[in-house]
KOLGU-4560 file (N, C-alpha, C; in nm, 3 decimals, padded with zeros to 5 digits):
<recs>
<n_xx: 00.202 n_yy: -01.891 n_zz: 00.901 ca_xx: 00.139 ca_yy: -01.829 ca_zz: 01.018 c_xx: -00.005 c_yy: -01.795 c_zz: 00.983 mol: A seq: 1 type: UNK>
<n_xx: -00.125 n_yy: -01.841 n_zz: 01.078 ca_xx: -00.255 ca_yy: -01.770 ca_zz: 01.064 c_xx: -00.293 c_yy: -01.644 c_zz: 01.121 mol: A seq: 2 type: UNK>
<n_xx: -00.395 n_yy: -01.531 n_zz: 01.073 ca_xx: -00.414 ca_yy: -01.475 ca_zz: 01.160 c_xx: -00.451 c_yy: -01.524 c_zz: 01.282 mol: A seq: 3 type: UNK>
<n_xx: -00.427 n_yy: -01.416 n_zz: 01.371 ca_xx: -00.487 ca_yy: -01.404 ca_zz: 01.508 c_xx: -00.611 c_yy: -01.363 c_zz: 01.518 mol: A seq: 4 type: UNK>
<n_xx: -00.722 n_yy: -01.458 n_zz: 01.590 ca_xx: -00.851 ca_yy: -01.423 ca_zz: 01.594 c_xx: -00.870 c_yy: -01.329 c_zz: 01.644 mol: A seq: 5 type: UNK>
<n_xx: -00.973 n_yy: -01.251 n_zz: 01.604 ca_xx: -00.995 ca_yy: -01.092 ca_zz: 01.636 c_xx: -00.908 c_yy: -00.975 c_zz: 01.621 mol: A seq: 6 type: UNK>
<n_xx: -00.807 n_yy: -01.052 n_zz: 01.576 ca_xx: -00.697 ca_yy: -00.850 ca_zz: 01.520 c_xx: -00.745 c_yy: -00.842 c_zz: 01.414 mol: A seq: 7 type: UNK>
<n_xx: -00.755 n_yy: -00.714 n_zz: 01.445 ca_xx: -00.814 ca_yy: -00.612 ca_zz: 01.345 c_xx: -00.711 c_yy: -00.514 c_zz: 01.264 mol: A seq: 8 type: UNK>
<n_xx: -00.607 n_yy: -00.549 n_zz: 01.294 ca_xx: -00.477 ca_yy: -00.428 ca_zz: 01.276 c_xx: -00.458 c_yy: -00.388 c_zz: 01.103 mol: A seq: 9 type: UNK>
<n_xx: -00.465 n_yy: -00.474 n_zz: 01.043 ca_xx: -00.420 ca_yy: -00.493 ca_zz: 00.922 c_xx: -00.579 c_yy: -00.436 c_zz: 00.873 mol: A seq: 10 type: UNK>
<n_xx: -00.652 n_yy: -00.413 n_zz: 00.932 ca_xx: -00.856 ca_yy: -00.380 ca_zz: 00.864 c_xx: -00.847 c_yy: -00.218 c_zz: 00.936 mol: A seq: 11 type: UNK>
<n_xx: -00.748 n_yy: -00.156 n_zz: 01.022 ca_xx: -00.718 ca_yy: -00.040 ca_zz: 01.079 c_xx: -00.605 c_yy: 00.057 c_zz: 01.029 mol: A seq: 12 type: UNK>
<n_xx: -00.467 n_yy: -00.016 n_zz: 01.066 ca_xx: -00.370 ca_yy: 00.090 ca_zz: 01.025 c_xx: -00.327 c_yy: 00.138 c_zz: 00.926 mol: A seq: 13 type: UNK>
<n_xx: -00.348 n_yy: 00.044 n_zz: 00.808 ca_xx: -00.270 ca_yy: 00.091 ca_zz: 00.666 c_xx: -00.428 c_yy: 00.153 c_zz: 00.609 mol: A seq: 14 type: UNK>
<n_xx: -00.349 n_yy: 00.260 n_zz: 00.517 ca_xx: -00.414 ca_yy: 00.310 ca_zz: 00.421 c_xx: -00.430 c_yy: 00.241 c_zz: 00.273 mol: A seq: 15 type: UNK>
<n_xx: -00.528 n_yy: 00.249 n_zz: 00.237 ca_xx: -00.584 ca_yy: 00.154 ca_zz: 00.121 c_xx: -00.652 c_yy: 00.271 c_zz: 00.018 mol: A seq: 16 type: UNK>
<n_xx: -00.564 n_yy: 00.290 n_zz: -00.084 ca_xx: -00.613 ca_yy: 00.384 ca_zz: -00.209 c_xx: -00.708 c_yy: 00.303 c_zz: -00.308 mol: A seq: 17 type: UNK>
<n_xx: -00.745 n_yy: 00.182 n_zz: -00.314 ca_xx: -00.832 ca_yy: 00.083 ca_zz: -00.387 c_xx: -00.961 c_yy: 00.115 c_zz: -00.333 mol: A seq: 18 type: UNK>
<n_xx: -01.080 n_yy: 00.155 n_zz: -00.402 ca_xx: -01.245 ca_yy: 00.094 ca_zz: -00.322 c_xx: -01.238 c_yy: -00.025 c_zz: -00.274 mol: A seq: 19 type: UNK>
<n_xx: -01.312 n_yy: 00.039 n_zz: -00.203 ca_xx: -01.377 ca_yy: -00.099 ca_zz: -00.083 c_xx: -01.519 c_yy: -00.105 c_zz: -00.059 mol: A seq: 20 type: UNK>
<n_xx: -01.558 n_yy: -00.235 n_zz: -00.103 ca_xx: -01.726 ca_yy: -00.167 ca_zz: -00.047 c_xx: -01.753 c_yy: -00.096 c_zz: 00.046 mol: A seq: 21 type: UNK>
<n_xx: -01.823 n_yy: -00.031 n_zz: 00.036 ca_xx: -01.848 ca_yy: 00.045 ca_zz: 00.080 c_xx: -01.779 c_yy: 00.171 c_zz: 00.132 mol: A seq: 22 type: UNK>
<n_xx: -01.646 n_yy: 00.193 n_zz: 00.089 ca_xx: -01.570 ca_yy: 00.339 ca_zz: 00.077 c_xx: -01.481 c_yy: 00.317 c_zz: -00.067 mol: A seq: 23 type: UNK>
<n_xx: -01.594 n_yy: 00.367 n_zz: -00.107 ca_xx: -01.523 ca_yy: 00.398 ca_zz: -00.298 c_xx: -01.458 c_yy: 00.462 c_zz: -00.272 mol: A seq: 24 type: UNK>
<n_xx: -01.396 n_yy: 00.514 n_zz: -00.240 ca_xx: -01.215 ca_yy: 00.587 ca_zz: -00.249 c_xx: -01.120 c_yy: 00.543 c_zz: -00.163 mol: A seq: 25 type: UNK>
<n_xx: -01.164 n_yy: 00.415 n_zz: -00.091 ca_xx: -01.048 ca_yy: 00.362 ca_zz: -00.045 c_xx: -01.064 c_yy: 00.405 c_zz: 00.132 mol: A seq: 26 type: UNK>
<n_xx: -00.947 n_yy: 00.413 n_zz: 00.180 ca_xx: -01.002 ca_yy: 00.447 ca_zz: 00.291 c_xx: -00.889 c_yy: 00.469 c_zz: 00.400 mol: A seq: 27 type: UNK>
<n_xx: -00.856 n_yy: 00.585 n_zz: 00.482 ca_xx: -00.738 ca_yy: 00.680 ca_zz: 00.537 c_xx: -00.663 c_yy: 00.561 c_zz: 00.628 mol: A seq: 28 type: UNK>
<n_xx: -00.546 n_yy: 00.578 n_zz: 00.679 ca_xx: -00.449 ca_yy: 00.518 ca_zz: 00.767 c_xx: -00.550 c_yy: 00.564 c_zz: 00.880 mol: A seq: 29 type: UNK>
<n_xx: -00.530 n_yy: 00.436 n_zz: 00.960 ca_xx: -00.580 ca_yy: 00.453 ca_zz: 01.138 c_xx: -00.789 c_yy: 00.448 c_zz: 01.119 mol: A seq: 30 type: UNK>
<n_xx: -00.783 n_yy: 00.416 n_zz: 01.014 ca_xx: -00.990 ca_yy: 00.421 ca_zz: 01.010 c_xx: -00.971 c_yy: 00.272 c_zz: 00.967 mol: A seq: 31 type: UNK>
<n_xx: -01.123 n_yy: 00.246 n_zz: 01.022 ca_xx: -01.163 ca_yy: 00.093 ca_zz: 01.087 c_xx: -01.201 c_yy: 00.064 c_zz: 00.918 mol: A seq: 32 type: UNK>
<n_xx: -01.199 n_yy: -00.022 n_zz: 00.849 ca_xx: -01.220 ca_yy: -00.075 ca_zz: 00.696 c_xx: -01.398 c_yy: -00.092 c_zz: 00.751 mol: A seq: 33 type: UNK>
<n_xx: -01.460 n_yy: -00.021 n_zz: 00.652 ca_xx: -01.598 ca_yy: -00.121 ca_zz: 00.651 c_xx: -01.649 c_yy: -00.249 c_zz: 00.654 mol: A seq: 34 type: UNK>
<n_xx: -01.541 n_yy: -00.291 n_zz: 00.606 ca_xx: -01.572 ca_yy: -00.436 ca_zz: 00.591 c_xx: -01.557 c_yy: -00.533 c_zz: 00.711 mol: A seq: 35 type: UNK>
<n_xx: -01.521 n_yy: -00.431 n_zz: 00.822 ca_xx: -01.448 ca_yy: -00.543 ca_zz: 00.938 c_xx: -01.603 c_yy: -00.521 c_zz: 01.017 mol: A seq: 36 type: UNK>
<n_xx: -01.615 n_yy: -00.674 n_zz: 01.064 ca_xx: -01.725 ca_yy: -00.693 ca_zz: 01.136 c_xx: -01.714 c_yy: -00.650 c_zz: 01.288 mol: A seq: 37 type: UNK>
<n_xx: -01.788 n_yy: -00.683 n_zz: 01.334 ca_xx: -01.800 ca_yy: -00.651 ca_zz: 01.500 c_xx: -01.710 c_yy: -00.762 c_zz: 01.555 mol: A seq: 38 type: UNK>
<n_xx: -01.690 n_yy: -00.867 n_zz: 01.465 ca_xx: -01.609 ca_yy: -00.963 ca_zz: 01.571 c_xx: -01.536 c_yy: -00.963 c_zz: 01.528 mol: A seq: 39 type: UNK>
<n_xx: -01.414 n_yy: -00.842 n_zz: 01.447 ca_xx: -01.291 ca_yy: -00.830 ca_zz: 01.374 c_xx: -01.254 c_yy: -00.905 c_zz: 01.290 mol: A seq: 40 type: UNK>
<n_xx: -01.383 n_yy: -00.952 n_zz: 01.165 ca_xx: -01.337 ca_yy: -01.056 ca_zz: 01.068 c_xx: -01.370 c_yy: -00.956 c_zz: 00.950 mol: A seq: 41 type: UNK>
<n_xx: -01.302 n_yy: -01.018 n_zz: 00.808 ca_xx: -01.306 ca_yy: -00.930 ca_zz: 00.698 c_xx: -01.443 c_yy: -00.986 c_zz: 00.649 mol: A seq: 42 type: UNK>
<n_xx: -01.557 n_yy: -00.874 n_zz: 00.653 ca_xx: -01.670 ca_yy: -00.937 ca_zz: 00.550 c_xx: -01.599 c_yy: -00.994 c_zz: 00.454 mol: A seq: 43 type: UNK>
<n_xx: -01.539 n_yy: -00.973 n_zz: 00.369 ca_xx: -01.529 ca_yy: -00.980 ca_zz: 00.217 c_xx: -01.388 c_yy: -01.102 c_zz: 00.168 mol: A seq: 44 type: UNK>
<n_xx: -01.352 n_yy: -01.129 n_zz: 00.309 ca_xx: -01.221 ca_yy: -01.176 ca_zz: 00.272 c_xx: -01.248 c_yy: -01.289 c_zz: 00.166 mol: A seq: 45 type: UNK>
<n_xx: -01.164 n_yy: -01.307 n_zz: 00.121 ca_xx: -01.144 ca_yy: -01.424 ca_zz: -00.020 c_xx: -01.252 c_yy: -01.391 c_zz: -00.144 mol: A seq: 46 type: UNK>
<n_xx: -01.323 n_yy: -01.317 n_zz: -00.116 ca_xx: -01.419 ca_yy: -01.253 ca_zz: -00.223 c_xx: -01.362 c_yy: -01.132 c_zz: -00.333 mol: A seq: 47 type: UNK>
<n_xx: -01.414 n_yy: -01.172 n_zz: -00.500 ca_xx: -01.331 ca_yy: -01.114 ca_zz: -00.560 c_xx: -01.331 c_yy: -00.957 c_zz: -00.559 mol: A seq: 48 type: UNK>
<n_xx: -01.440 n_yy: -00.879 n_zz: -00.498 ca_xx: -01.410 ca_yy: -00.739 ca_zz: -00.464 c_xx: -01.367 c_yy: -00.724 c_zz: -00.353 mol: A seq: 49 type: UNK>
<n_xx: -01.275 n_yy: -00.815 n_zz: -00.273 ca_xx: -01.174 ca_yy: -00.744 ca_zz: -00.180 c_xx: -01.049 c_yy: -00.679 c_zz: -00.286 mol: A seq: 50 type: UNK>
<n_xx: -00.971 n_yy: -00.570 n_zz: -00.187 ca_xx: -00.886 ca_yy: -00.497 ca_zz: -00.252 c_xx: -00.737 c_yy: -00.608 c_zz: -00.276 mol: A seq: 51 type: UNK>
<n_xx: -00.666 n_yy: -00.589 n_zz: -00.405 ca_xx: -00.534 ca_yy: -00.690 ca_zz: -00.419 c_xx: -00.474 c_yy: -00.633 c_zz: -00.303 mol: A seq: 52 type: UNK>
<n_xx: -00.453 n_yy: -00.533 n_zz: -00.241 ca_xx: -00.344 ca_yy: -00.474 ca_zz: -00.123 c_xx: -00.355 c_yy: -00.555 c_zz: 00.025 mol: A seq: 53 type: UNK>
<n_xx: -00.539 n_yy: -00.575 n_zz: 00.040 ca_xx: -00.586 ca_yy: -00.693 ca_zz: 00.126 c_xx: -00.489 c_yy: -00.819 c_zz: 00.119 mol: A seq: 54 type: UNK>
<n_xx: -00.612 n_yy: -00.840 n_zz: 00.026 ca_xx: -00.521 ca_yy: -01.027 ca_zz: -00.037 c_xx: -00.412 c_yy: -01.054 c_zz: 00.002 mol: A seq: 55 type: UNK>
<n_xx: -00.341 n_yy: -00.898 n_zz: -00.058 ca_xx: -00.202 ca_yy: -00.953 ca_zz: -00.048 c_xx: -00.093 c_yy: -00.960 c_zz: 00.092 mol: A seq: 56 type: UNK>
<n_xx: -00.145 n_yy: -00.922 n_zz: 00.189 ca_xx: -00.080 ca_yy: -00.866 ca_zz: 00.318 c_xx: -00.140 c_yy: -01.009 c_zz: 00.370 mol: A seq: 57 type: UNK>
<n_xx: 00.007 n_yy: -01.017 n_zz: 00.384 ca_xx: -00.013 ca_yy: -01.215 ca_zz: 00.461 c_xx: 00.054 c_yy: -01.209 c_zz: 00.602 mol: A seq: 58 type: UNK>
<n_xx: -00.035 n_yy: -01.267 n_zz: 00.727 ca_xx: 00.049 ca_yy: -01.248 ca_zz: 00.807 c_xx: 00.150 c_yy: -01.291 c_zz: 00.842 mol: A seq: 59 type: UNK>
<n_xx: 00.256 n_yy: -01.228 n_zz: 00.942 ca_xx: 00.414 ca_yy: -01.276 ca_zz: 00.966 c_xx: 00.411 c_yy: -01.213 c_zz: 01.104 mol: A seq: 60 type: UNK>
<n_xx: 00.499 n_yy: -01.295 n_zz: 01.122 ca_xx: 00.549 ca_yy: -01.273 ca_zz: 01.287 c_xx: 00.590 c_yy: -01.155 c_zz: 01.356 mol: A seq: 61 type: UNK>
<n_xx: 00.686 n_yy: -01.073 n_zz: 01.250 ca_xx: 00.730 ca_yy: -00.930 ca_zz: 01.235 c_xx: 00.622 c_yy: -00.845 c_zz: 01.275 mol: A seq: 62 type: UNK>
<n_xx: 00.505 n_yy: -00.851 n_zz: 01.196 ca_xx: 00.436 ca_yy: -00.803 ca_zz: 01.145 c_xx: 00.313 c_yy: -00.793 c_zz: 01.330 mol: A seq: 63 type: UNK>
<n_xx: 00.261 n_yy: -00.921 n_zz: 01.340 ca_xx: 00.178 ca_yy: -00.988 ca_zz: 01.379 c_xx: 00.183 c_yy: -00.960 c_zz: 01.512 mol: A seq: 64 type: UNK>
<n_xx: 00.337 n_yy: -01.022 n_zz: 01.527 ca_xx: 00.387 ca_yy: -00.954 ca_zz: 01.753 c_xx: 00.307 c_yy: -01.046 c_zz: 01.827 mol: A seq: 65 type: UNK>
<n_xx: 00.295 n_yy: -01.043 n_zz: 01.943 ca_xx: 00.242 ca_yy: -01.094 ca_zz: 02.040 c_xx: 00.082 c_yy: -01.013 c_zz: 02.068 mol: A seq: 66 type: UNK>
<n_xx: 00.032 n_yy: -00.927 n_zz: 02.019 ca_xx: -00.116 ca_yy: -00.865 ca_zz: 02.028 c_xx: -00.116 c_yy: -00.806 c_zz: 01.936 mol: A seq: 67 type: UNK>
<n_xx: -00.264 n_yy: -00.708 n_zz: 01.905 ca_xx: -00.296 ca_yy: -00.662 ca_zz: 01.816 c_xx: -00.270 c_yy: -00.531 c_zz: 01.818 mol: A seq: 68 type: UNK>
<n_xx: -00.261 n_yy: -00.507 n_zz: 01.916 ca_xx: -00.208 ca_yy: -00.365 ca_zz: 01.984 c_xx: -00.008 c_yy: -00.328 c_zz: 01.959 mol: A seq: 69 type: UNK>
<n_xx: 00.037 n_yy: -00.431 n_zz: 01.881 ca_xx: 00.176 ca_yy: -00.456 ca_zz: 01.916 c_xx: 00.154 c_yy: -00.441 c_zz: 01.713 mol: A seq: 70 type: UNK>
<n_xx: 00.072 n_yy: -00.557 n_zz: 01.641 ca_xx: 00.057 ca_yy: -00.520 ca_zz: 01.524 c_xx: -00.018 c_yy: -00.356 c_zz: 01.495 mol: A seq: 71 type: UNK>
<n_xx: -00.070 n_yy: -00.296 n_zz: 01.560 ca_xx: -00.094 ca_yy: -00.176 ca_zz: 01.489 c_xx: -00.020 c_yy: -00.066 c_zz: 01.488 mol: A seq: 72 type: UNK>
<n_xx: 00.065 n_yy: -00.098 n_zz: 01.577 ca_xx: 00.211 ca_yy: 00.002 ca_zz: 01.643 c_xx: 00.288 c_yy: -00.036 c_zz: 01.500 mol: A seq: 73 type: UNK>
<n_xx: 00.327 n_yy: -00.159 n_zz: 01.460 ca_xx: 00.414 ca_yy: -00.181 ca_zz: 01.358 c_xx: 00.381 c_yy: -00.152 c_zz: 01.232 mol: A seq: 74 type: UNK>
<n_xx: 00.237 n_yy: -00.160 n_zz: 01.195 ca_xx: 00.197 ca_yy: -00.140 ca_zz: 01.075 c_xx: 00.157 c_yy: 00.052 c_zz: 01.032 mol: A seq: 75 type: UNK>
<n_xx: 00.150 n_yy: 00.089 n_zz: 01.180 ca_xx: 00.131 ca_yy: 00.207 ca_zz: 01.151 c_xx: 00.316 c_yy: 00.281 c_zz: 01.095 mol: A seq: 76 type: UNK>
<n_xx: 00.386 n_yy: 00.201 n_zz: 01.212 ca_xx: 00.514 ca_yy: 00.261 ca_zz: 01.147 c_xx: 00.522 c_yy: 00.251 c_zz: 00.992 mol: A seq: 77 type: UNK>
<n_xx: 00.514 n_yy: 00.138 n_zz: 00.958 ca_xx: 00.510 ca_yy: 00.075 ca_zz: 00.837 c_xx: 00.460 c_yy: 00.226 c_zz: 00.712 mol: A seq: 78 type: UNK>
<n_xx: 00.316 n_yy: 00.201 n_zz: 00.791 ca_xx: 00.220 ca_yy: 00.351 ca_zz: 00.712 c_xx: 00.319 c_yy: 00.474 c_zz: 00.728 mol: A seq: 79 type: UNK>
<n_xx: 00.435 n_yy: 00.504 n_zz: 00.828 ca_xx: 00.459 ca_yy: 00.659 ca_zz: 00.801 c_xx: 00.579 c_yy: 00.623 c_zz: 00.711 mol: A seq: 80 type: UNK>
<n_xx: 00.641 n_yy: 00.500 n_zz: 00.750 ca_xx: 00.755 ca_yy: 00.470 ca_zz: 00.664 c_xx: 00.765 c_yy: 00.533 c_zz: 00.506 mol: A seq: 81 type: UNK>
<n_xx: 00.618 n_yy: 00.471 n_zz: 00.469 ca_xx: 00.583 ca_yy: 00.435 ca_zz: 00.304 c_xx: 00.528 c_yy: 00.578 c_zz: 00.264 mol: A seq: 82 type: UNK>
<n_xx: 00.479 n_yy: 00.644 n_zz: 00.334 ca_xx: 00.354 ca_yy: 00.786 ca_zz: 00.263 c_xx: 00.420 c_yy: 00.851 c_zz: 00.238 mol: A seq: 83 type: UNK>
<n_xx: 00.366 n_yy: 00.900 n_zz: 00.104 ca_xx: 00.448 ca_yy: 01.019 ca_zz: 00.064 c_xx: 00.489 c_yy: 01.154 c_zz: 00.127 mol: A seq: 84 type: UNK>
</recs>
C-alpha cells in the first residue's frame, strides 16, 4: 500500500520521543511534525536524520481507512492505547 497524497496523520497523531529537525526533543501526540510541508509531505522523508519510528511506520489499510481524518482517529487511539 502507498501513502495517500496529502495525509498528514502519521506527521500529526503519534508522539515521537526521537529529535526531529527542528524539535530536538521530539515532539507531543496531536502536534503537526516540523517537517511536514504545506502540501502534507515529509521534508525529510528517506533522509538519514529522519526519526527510525518515521521510517518505520509503513502504511496499511487498518491503519490508513478511507481519509485522513479516519487515519488520525486510529492512530490517535493507537497513541492512548500505547502511553504510559
Amino acid at each position: 500500500m502507498q501513502c495517500r497524497a496529502g495525509c498528514d496523520a502519521c506527521c500529526i497523531a503519534p508522539s515521537i520521543s526521537s529529535p526531529i529537525p527542528g524539535m530536538p526533543n521530539g515532539k507531543a501526540a496531536g502536534v503537526r511534525c516540523a517537517q511536514l510541508t504545506t502540501t502534507n509531505r515529509c521534508a525529510i522523508f528517506g533522509r538519514p536524520h529522519r526519526p527510525a519510528c518515521c521510517a518505520g511506520l509503513k502504511p496499511a489499510e487498518e491503519m490508513c481507512d478511507r481519509s485522513s481524518m479516519e487515519a488520525l482517529r486510529w492512530l490517535a487511539k493507537q497513541e492512548a492505547a500505547t502511553s504510559p
